[in-house]
C-alpha positions in Angstrom: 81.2 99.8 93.3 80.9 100.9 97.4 83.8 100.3 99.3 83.6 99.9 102.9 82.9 103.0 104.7 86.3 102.5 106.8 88.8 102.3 103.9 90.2 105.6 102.2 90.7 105.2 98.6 94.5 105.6 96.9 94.9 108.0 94.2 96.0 106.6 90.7 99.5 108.5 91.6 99.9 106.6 94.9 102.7 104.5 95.0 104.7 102.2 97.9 106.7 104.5 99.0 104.1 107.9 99.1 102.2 105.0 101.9 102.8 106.2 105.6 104.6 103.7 108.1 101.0 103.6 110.1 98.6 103.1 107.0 97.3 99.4 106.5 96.5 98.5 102.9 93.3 96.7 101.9 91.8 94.9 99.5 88.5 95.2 98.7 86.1 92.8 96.5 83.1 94.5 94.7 81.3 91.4 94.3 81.2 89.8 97.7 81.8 93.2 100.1 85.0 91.4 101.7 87.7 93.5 102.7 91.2 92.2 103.8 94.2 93.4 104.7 97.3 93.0 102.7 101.0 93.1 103.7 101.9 96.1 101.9 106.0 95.0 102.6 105.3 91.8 100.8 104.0 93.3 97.7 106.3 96.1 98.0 109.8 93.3 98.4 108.3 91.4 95.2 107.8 94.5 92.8 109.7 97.5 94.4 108.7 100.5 96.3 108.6 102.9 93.2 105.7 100.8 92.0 102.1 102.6 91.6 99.7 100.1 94.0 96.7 100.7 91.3 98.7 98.9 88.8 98.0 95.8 90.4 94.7 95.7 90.0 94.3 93.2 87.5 96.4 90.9 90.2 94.2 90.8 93.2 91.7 88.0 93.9 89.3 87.6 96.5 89.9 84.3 98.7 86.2 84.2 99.5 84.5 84.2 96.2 87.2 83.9 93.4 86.0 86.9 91.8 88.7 89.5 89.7 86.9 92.1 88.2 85.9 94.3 90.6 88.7 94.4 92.9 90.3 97.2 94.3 92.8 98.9 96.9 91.6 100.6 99.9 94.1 101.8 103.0 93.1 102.4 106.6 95.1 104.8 109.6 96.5 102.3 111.7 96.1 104.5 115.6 99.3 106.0 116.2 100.5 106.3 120.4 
């Protein structure tokens, strides 16, 4: 599966708090190519900073098409001043 050529891929490792205060984080559909951004605060309130973001996988679903299985997480540099 090709993720969009602007989104950086996490490790399996990553987890809430190893994200940088200017990274956005993405989600990214396989089957459609759509890419949205995710509020990385939210998900990180509702199951805790210590949390690997990989894990929830199985949890993201595209808006667009419905789809779930090829899903995945993908962060971006926000531009720092």
């Amino acid at each position: 599966m090709a993720r969009k050529k602007f989104l950086d891929g996490l490790k399996d490792t990553d987890r809430f708090c190893d994200l940088e205060s200017w990274d956005d984080l993405y989600g990214y559909c396989g089957d459609c190519c759509r890419a949205g951004m995710i509020d990385r605060y939210e998900l990180e309130r509702k199951y805790g900073k210590y949390t690997r973001i990989n894990d929830l996988i199985p949890r993201l679903k595209c808006n667009l098409c419905d789809g779930k299985t090829m899903n995945e997480f993908g962060r971006r540099n926000r531009v720092r001043d």
